[in-house]
C-alpha positions in Angstrom: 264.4 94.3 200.4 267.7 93.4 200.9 270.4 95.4 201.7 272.6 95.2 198.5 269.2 95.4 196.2 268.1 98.4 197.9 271.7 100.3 197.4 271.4 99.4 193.7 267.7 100.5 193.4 269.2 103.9 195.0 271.9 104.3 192.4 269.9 103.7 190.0 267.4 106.4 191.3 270.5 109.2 191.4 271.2 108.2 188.0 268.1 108.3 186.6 267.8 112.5 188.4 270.9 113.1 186.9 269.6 111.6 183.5 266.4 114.0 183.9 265.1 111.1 183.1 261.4 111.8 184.3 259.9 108.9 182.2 261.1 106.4 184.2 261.1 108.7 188.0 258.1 106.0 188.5 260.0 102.9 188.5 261.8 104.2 191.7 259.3 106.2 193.4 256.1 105.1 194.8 252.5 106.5 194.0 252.1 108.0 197.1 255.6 109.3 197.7 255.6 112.0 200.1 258.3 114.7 200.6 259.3 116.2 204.1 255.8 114.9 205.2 253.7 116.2 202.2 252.0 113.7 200.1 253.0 114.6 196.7 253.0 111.5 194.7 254.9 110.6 191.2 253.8 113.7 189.6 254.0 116.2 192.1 257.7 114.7 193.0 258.1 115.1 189.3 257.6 118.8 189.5 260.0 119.4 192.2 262.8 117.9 190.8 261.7 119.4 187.1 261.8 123.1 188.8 264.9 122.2 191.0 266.9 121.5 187.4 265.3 124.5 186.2 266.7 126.7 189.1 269.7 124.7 188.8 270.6 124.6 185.1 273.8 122.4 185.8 272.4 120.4 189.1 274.0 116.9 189.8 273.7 114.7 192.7 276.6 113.0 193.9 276.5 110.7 196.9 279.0 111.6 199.3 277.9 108.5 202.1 275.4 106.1 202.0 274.0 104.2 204.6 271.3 101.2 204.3 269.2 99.9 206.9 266.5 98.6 205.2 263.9 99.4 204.6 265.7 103.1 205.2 268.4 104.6 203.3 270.2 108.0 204.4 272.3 109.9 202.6 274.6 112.6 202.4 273.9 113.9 199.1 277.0 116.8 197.5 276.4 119.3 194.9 278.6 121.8 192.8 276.8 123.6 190.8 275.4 127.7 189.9 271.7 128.0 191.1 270.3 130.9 189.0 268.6 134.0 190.1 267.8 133.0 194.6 267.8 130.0 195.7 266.3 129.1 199.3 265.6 132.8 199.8 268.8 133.6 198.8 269.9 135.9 196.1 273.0 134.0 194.1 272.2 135.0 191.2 274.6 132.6 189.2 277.7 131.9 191.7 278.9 128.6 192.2 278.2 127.2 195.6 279.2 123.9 196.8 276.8 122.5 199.8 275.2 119.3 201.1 271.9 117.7 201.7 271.3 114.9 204.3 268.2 113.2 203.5 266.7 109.6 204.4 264.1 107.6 202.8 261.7 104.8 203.4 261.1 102.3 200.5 257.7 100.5 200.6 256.7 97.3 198.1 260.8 98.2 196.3 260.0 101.8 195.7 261.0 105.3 197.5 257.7 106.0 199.3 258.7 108.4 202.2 261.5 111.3 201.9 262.9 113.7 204.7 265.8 116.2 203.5 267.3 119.2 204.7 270.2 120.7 202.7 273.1 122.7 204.3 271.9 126.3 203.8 274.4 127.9 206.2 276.8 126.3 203.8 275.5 128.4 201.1 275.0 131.7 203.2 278.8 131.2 203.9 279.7 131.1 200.3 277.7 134.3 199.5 
């Protein structure tokens, strides 16, 4: 993929998370996607985000950096938002946090296959 397809194919992928748009999740993410080295695949992905929104009732990714490689994309992804009742083990219960995920994926055949992501939780423990 090219370098300049495979940054629009990633925006469109944020948009279509912060759309909740779970209808079209497959057109960006491949069968056998796999998550921090667990095969999960479009549904299982699915569920993850689905239950990340639902901890996270006003969740938005926002790409602070962006780098391409092909066939790799990292990115530093920021978020603003008031997870509800704990979140990574931690009770906040509502507050507003403001933290940051790295994360990097493989794309395979045009499509998000592999994911590795780590978000910033001594950010978050900070802020409580």
């Amino acid at each position: 993929m090219l370098r300049h397809v495979l940054v629009d194919h990633y925006h469109g992928y944020i948009a279509c998370l912060n759309r909740q748009d779970w209808d079209h999740l497959g057109e960006f993410v491949d069968p056998d996607v796999h998550h921090n080295g667990r095969p999960l695949g479009v549904a299982g992905y699915r569920q993850m985000l689905e239950k990340d929104f639902s901890d996270i009732p006003d969740l938005q990714f926002n790409i602070g950096l962006l780098m391409c490689d092909p066939p790799h994309i990292a990115a530093r992804l920021e978020f603003d938002c008031s997870p509800k009742g704990e979140f990574l083990g931690l009770a906040v219960n509502g507050k507003r946090l403001y933290f940051t995920e790295n994360v990097f994926y493989e794309y395979r055949e045009g499509k998000i296959w592999q994911v590795w992501s780590i978000v910033d939780k001594a950010a978050i423990e900070g802020q409580l």
